[in-house]
MDAnalysis code that builds the backbone (N, CA, C; Angstrom):
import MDAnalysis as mda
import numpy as np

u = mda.Universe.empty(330, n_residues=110, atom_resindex=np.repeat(np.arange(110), 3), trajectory=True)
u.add_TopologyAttr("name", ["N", "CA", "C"] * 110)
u.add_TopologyAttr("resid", np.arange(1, 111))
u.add_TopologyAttr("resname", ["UNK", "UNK", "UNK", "UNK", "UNK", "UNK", "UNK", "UNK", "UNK", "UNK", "UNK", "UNK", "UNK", "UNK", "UNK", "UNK", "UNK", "UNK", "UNK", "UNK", "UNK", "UNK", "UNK", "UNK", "UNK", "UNK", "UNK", "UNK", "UNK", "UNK", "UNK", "UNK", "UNK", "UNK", "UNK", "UNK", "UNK", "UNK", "UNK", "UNK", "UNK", "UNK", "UNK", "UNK", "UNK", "UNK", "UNK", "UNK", "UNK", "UNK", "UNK", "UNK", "UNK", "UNK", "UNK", "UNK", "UNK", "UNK", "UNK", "UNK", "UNK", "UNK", "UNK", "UNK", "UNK", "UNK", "UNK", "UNK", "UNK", "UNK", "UNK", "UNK", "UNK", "UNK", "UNK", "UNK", "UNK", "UNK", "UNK", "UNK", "UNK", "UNK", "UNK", "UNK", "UNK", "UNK", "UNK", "UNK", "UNK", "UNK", "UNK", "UNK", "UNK", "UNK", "UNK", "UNK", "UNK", "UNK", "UNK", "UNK", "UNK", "UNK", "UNK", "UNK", "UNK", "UNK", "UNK", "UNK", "UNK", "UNK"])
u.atoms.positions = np.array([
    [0.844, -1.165, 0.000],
    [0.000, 0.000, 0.000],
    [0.892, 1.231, 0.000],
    [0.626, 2.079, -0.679],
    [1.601, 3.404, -0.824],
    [0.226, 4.803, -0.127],
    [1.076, 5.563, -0.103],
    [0.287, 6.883, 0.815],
    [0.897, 8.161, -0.540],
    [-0.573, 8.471, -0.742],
    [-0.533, 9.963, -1.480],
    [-1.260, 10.976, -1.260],
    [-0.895, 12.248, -1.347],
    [-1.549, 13.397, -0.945],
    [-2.279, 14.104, -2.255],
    [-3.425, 13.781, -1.799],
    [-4.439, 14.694, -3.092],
    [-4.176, 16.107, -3.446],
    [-4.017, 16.372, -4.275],
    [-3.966, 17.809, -4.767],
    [-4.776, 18.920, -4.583],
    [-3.857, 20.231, -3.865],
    [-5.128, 21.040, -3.763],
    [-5.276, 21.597, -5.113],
    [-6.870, 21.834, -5.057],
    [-7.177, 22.455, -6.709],
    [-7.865, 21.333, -7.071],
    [-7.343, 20.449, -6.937],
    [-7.890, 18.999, -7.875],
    [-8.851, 18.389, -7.139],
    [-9.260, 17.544, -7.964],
    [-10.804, 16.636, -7.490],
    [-11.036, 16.449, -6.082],
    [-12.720, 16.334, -5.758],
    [-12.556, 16.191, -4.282],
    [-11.880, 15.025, -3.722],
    [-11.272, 14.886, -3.346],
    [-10.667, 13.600, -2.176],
    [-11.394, 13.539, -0.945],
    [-12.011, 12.260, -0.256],
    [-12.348, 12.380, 1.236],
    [-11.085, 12.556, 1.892],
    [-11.410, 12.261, 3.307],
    [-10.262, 12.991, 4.015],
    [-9.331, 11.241, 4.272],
    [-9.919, 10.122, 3.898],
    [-9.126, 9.158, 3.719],
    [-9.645, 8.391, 3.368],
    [-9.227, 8.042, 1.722],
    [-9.331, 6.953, 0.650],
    [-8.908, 6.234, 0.236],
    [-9.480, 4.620, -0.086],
    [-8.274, 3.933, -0.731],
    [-8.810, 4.160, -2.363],
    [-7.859, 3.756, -3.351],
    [-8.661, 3.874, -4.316],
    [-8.860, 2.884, -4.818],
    [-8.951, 2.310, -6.164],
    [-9.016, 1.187, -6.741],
    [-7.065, 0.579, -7.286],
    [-6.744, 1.371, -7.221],
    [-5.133, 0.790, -7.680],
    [-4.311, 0.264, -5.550],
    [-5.032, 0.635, -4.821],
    [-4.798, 0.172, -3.901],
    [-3.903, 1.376, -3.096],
    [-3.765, 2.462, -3.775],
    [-3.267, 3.553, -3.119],
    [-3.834, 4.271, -1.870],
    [-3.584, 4.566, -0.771],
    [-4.461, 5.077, 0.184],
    [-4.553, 7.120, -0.029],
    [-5.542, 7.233, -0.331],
    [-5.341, 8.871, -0.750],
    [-5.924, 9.445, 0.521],
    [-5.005, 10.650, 0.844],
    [-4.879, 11.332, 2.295],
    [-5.091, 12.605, 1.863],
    [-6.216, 13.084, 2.092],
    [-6.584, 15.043, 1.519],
    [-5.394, 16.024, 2.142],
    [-4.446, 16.459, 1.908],
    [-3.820, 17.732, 2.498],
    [-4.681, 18.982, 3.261],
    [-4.220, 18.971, 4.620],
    [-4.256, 20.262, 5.688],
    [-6.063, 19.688, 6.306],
    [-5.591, 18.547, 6.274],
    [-7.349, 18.164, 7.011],
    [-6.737, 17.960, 8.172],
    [-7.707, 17.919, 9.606],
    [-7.281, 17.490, 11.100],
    [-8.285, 16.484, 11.244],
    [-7.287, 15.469, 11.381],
    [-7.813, 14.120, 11.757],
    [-8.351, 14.056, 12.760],
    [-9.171, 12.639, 13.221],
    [-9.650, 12.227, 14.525],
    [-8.504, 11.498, 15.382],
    [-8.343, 11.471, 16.511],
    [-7.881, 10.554, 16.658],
    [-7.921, 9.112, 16.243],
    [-9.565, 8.425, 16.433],
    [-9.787, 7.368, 15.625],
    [-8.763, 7.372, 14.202],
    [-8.724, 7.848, 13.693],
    [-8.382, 8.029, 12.259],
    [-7.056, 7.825, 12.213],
    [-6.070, 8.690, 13.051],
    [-4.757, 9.326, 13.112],
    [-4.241, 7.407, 13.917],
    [-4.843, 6.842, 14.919],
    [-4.452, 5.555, 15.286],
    [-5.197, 4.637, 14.264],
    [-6.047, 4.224, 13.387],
    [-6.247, 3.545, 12.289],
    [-4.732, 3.791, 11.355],
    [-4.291, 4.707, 10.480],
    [-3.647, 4.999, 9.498],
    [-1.990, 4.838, 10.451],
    [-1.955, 4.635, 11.594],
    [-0.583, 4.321, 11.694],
    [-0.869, 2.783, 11.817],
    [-1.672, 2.116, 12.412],
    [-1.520, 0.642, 12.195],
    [-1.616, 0.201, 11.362],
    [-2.114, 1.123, 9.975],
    [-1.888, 0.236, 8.812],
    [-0.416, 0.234, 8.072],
    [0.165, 1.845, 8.479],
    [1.435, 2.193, 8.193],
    [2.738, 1.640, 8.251],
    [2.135, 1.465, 10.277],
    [3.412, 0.382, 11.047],
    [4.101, -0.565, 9.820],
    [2.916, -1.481, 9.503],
    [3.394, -2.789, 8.527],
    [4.412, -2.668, 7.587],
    [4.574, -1.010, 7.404],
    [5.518, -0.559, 5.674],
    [6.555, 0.504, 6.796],
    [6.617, 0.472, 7.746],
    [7.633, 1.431, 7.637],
    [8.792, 0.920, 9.102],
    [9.955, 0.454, 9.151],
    [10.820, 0.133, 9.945],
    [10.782, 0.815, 10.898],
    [10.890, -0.413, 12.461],
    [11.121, 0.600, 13.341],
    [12.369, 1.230, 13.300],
    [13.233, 2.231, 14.155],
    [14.131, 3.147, 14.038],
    [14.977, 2.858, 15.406],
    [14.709, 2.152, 15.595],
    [15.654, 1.717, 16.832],
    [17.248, 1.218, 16.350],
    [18.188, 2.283, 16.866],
    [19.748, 2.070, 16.738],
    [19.919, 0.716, 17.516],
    [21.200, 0.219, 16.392],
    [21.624, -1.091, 16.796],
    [22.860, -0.818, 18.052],
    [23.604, -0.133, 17.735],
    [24.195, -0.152, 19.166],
    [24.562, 1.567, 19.959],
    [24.989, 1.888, 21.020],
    [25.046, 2.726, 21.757],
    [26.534, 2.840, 22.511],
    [27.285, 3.715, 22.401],
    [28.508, 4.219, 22.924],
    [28.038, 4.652, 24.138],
    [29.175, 4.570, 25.531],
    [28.728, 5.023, 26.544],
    [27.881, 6.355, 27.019],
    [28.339, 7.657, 26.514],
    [27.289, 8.649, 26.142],
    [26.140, 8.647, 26.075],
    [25.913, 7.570, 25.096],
    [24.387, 7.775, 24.528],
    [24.003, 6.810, 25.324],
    [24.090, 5.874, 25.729],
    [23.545, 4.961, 26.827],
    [23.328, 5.426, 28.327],
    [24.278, 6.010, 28.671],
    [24.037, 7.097, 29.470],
    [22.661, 8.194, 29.643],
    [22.652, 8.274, 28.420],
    [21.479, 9.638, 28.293],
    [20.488, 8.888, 28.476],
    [20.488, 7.868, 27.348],
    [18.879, 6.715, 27.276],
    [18.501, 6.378, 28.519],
    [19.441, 6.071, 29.617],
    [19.219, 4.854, 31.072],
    [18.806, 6.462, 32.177],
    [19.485, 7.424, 31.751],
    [19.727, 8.719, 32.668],
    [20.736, 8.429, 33.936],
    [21.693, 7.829, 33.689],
    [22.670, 7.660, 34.778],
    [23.700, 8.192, 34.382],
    [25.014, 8.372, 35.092],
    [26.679, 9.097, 34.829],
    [27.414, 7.689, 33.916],
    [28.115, 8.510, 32.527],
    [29.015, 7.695, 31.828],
    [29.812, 6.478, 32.967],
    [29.823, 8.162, 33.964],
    [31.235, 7.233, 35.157],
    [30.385, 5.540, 35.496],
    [29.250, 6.114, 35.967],
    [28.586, 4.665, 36.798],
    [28.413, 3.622, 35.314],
    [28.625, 3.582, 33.984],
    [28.481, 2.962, 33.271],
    [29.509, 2.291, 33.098],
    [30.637, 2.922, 33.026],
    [31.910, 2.266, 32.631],
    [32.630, 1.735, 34.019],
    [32.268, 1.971, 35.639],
    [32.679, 1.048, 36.502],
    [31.758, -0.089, 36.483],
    [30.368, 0.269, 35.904],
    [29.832, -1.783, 35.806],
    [30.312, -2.455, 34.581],
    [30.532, -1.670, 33.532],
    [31.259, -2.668, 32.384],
    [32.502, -3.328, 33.000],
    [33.323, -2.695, 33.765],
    [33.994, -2.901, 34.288],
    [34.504, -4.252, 35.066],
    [33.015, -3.951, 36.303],
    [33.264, -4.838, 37.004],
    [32.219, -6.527, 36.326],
    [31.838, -6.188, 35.092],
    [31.198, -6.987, 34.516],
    [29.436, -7.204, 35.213],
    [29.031, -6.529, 35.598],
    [27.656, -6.048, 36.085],
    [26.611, -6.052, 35.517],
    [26.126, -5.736, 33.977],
    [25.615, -5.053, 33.148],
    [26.205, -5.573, 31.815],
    [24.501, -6.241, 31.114],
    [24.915, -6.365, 30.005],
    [25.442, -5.527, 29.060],
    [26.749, -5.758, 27.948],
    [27.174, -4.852, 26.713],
    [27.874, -5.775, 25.622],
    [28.365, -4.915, 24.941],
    [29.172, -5.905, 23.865],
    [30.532, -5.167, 23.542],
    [31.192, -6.305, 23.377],
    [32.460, -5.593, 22.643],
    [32.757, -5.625, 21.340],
    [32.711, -4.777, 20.394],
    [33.310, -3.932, 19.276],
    [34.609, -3.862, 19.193],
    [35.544, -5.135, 18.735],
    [36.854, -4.371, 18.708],
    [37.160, -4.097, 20.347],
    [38.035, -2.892, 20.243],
    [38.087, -2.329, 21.482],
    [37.357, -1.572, 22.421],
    [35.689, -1.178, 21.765],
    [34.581, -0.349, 21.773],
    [34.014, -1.322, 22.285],
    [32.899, -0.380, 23.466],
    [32.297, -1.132, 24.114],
    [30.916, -0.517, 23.634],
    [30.064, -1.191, 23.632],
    [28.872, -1.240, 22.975],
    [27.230, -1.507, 23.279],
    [26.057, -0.844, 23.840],
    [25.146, -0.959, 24.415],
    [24.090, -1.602, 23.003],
    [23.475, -2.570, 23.564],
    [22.277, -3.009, 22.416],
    [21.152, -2.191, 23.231],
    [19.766, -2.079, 22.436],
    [18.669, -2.003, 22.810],
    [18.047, -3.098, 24.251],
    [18.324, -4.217, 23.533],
    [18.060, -5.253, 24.694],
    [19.257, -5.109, 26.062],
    [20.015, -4.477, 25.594],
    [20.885, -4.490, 26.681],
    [20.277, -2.850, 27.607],
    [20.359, -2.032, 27.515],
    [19.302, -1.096, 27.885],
    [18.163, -1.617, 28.745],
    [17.328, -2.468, 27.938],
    [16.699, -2.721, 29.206],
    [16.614, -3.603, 29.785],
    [17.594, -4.357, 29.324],
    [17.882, -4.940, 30.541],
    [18.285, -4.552, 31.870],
    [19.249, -3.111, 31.656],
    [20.117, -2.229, 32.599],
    [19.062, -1.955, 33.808],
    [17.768, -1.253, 32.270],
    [16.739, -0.597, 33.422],
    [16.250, -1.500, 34.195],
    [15.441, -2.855, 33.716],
    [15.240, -3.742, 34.633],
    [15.992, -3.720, 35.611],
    [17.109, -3.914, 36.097],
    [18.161, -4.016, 36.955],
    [18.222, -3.180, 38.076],
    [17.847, -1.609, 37.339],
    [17.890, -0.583, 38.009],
    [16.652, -0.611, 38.674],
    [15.340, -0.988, 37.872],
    [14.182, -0.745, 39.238],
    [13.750, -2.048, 40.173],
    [14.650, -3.128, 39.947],
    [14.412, -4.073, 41.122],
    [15.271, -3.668, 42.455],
    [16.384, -3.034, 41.899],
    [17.354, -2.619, 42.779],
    [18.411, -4.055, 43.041],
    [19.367, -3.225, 44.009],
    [20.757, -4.346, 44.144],
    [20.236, -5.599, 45.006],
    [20.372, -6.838, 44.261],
    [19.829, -8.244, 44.864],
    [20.392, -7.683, 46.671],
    [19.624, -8.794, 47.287],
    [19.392, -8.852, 49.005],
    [19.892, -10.082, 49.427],
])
């Protein structure tokens, strides 16, 4: 299914059509319903990749979890916390993230 924007000037368009070639036609500068606006992304989802980065340098893992680089690189360290190694680069996955967070809201085992 492809997404096109009807022309202003040109023929009426509803405010969301499929047509007969299977195109979904979307009228320009209309305000959707919500109904509408959550219909047209679940059909979307199916065609468009999620955007989730494959890996994360301490920095940016940092920012994502909201903790100090420092407290990141003494649990890589002490081997604490899932990561990966890159070469000499150390490397955060998505799944590794939350795994972190998991970690972080059970708190330190008892």
């Amino acid at each position: 299914m492809r997404v096109r924007m009807g022309k202003a000037g040109g023929p009426p368009v509803q405010m969301v059509q499929e047509g007969a070639d299977g195109v979904l036609y979307v009228r320009p500068n209309v305000v959707m319903s919500a109904d509408v606006i959550a219909r047209l992304d679940a059909m979307l989802r199916h065609f468009v990749p999620e955007t989730r980065q494959a890996h994360y340098n301490y920095t940016e893992a940092a920012l994502k979890l909201g903790v100090s680089e420092y407290w990141l690189r003494t649990r890589v360290g002490k081997g604490e916390i899932p990561h990966r190694r890159v070469g000499t680069y150390v490397r955060f996955t998505d799944e590794d993230l939350d795994e972190i967070r998991d970690s972080l809201r059970r708190g330190p085992p008892t």
